[in-house]
C-alpha positions in Angstrom: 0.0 0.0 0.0 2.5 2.4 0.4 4.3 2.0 -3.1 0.3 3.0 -3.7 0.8 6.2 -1.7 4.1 6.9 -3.3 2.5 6.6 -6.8 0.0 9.1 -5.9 2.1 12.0 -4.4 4.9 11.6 -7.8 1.8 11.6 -10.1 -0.1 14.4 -9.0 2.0 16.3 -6.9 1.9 18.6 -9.0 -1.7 18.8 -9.9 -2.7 19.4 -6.1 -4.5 16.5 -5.1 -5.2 12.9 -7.1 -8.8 12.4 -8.7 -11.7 11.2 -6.9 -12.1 7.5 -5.5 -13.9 5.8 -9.1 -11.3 7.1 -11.4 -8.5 6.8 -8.9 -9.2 3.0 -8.5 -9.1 2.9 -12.1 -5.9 4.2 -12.7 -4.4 2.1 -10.0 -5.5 -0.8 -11.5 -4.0 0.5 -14.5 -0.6 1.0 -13.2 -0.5 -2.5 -12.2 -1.3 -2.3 -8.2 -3.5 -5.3 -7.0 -7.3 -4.7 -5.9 -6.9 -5.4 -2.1 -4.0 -2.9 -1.9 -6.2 0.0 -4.2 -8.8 -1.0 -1.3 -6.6 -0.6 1.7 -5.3 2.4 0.2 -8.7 4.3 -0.9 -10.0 3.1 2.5 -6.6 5.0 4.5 -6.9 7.9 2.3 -10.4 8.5 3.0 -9.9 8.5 6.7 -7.1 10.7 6.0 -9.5 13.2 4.0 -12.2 12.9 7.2 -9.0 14.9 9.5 -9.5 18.6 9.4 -8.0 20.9 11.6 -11.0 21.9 13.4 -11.9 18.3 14.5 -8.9 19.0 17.2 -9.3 21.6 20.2 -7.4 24.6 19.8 -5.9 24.1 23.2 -3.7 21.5 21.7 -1.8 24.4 20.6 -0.8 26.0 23.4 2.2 23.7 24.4 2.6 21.0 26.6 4.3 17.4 26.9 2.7 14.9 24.5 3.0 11.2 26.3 2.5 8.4 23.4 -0.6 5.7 24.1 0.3 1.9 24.1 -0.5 1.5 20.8 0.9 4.3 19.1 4.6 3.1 21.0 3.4 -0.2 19.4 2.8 1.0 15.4 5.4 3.7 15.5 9.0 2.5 15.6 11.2 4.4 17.9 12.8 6.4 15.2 9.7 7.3 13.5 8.3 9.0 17.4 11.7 11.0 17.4 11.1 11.9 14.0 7.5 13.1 14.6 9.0 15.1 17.6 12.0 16.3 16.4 9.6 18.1 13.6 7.1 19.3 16.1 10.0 21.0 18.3 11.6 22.7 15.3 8.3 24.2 13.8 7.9 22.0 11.2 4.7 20.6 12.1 2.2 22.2 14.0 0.6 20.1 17.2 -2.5 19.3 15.9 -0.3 18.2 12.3 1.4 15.8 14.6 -1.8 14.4 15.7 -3.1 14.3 12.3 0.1 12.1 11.5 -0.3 10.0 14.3 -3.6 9.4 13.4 -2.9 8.2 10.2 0.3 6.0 11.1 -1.8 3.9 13.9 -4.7 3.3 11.1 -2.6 1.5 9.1 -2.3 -1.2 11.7 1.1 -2.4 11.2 3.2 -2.9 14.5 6.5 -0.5 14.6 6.5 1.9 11.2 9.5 2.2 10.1 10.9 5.4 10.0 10.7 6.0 6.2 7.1 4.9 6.0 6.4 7.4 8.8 7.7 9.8 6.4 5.8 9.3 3.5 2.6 9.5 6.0 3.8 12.7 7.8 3.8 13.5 4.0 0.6 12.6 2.9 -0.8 14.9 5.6 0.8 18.0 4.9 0.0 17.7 0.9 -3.6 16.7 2.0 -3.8 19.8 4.4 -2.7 21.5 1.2 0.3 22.9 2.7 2.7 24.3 0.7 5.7 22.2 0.5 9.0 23.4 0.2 11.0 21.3 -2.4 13.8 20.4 0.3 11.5 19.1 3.1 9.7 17.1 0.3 13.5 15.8 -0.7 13.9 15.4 3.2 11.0 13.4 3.7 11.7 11.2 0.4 15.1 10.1 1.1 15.4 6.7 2.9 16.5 6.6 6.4 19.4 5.0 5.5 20.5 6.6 2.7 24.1 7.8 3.9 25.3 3.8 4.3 24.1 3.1 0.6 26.9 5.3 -0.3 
C-alpha cells in the first residue's frame, strides 16, 4: 500500500491532489497495483480526507508534553516518534499536524513503522492539508532513512 501512496504523491503532486475514488481506483489498476491494496489504500486515504483541523481543540496548541498511548509506542517505531517530535519541536509541524500524522500512522495497523514509511505519512498529511511544500522538506521526507550507508 505504500508504493500506492508513493504513486499518488509523484503523479499528482503537482496537480494538487489525485482524482476522486472511481477514477483513482481505475488508474491504479491501470498501473499495475492489486485490488486489495487500491482498497486498503482508498479506505486510509479517506480516513485521511475525514481529518481537518477543526476536529482537534485549539488548546492542543498552546504547548505541553505529549506522552504516546500503548498503541501508538506499538505501530510507531522508535525512530519514527523521534522523527515526529523532532519536527514538532523545530516548527515543522504544527501540534494538531502531529496528531493528524499519528492518526494516520496507527490506522494503518502495522506494528513498529518504520521510520521512512512514517515519512511518507507525515507527508501525505501535509500535501492533504494542502500545505505548501517546500522542495527540500519534500526531498527530506523522500530520502530513505538509511541513505548515507548506501553510499
Amino acid at each position: 500500500m505504500f508504493d500506492i501512496l508513493m504513486f499518488l504523491f509523484e503523479s499528482y503532486f503537482h496537480a494538487g491532489s489525485y482524482p476522486d475514488p472511481d477514477k483513482l481506483t481505475i488508474k491504479l489498476s491501470a498501473a499495475g497495483f492489486e485490488d486489495d491494496d487500491i482498497n486498503r489504500a482508498l479506505t486510509w486515504l479517506s480516513g485521511l480526507n475525514q481529518l481537518t483541523q477543526t476536529d482537534y481543540p485549539a488548546s492542543i496548541n498552546q504547548g505541553g508534553l505529549r506522552s504516546y498511548a500503548k498503541q501508538e509506542i506499538q505501530y510507531i517505531s522508535p525512530e519514527g516518534l523521534h522523527f515526529i517530535s523532532f519536527w514538532e519541536h523545530n516548527k515543522m509541524i504544527t501540534p494538531v499536524e502531529r496528531e493528524m500524522i499519528i492518526d494516520r500512522a496507527v490506522a494503518f495497523g502495522r506494528d513498529s513503522l518504520p521510520l521512512d514509511r512514517v515519512k511518507l505519512i507525515a507527508l501525505m498529511v501535509l500535501w492533504n492539508q494542502h500545505e505548501e511544500l517546500d522542495p527540500l522538506l519534500v526531498e527530506d521526507l523522500l530520502t530513505p532513512a538509511n541513505s548515507a550507508q548506501l553510499h
